[in-house]
N, C-alpha and C positions, 0 to 999 in steps of 0.2 A: 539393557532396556527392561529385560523379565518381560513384564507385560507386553502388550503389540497395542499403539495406540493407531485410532483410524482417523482420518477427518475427509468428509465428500464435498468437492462441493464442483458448481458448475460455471467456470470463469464470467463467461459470456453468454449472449443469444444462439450466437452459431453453433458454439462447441458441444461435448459430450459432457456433465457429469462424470467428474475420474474420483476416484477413490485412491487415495493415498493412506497408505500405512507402514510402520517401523516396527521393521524385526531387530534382534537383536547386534545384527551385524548391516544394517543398511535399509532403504528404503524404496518401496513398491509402489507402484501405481497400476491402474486399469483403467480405459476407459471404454471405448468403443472395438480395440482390439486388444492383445494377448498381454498380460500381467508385463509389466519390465522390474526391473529389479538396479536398484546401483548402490556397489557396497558403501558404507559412509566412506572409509577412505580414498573412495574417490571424486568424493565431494569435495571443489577447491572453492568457492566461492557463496556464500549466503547472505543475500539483502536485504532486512526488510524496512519497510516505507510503510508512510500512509497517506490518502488520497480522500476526498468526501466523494460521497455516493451521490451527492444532490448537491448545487453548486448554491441552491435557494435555503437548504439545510445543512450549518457547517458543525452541527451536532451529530447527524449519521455520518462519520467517519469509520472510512474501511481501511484494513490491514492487509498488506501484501508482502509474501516475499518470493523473491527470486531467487532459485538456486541454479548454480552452473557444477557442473561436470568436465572430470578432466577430460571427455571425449568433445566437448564446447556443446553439449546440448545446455538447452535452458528450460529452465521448469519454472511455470506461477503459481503460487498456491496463494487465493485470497481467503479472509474470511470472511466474504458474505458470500453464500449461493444465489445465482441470478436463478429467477424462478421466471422471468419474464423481463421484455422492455422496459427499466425503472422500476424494476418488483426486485428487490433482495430481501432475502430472510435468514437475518442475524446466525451463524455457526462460529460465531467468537469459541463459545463453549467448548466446545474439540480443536479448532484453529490453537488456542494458548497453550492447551499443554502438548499438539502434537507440535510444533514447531519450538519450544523450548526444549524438549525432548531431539528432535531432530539437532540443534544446535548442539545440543552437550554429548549427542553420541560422536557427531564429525568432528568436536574438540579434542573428544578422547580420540579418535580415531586416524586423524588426519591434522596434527601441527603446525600444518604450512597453510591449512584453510584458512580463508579471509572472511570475520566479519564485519559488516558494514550496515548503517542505515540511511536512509534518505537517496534518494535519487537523482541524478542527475538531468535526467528529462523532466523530470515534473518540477526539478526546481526551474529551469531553463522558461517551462511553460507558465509558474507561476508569478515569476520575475518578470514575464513580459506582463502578465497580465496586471500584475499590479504597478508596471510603468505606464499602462493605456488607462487603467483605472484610473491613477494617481493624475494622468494629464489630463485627463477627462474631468474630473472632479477640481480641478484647478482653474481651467475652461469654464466648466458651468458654475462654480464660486464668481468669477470676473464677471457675467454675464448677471447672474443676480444681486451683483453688490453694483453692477451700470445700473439697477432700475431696472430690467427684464425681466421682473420676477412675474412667472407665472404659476399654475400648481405642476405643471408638466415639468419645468426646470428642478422643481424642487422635488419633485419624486425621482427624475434621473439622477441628482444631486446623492441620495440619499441608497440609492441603488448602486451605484458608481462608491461610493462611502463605504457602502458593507462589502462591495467585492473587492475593493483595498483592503480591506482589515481579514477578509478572508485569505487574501493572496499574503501577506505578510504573515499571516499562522502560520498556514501550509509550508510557505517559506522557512521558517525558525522550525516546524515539525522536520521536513526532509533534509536535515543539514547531514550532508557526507562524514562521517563518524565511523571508528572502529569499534566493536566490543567485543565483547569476552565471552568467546563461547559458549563456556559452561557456566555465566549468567546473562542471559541475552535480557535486553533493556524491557522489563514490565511495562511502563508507558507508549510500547507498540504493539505490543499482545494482547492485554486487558482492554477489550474497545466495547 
């Protein structure tokens, strides 16, 4: 690694602020109690995904990855820091190259580690929503082609419309995929 990259940030409302950083041989956090430390080679698993911050804004999209350890801990690292309920403040900047950086040390490090992107919760989640979406907006099509048309129809019509087109991004964004350690996919890191 040479250098020690850092990147802070603070998942949620609840949690602490942890700081995570890469030594030359593995990766540290701190948050509220004592420094932990897990060498890369025992990093078996890294995922990352991505998710919109604002479900009305499908232009703030956040970056997440999940790392597992061969002891079955699991660690989230997003890049945006929650500064507040619905307040995050963009740390793409440190997130991209410390999480590229984590990836190609665990590749050199550990062989048998698994990369992967997309999720399979949030695809589950985004799949339902774009079948209630999709039925929704099918519904209120049939309703306003009987002659029901009101402005209320047509604004739900059209709200029901962009949260399909949103569920189907998200969808084709989080598809289950493998990569290549030592060049983890730019289009999940650059946000």
């Amino acid at each position: 690694m040479g250098s020690h990259l850092v990147h802070s940030v603070r998942n949620g409302i609840r949690g602490p602020e942890i700081t995570y950083s890469l030594s030359d041989d593995g990766l540290s956090w701190r948050g509220d109690g004592a420094a932990q430390l897990v060498p890369f080679a025992e990093i078996t698993e890294l995922t990352l995904s991505l998710y919109p911050a604002d479900i009305a804004d499908e232009e703030e999209i956040h970056g997440q990855l999940v790392i597992k350890t061969a002891t079955g801990e699991s660690l989230t690292v997003r890049s945006h820091h929650c500064k507040s309920l619905g307040s995050y403040e963009n740390r793409a900047a440190s997130y991209a190259p410390f999480v590229r950086a984590l990836c190609q040390g665990v590749a050199a490090a550990n062989p048998k580690a698994r990369f992967t992107t997309g999720s399979g919760l949030m695809r589950l989640l985004w799949l339902i929503l774009l079948v209630v979406t999709g039925a929704g907006s099918a519904l209120l099509m049939i309703v306003l082609l009987a002659g029901e048309a009101t402005r209320g129809l047509f604004l739900m019509s059209a709200v029901c419309l962009g949260a399909a087109a949103l569920s189907w991004n998200m969808l084709r964004a989080n598809q289950r995929q493998e990569f290549d350690g030592s060049d983890p996919p730019t289009a999940l890191l650059e946000l």
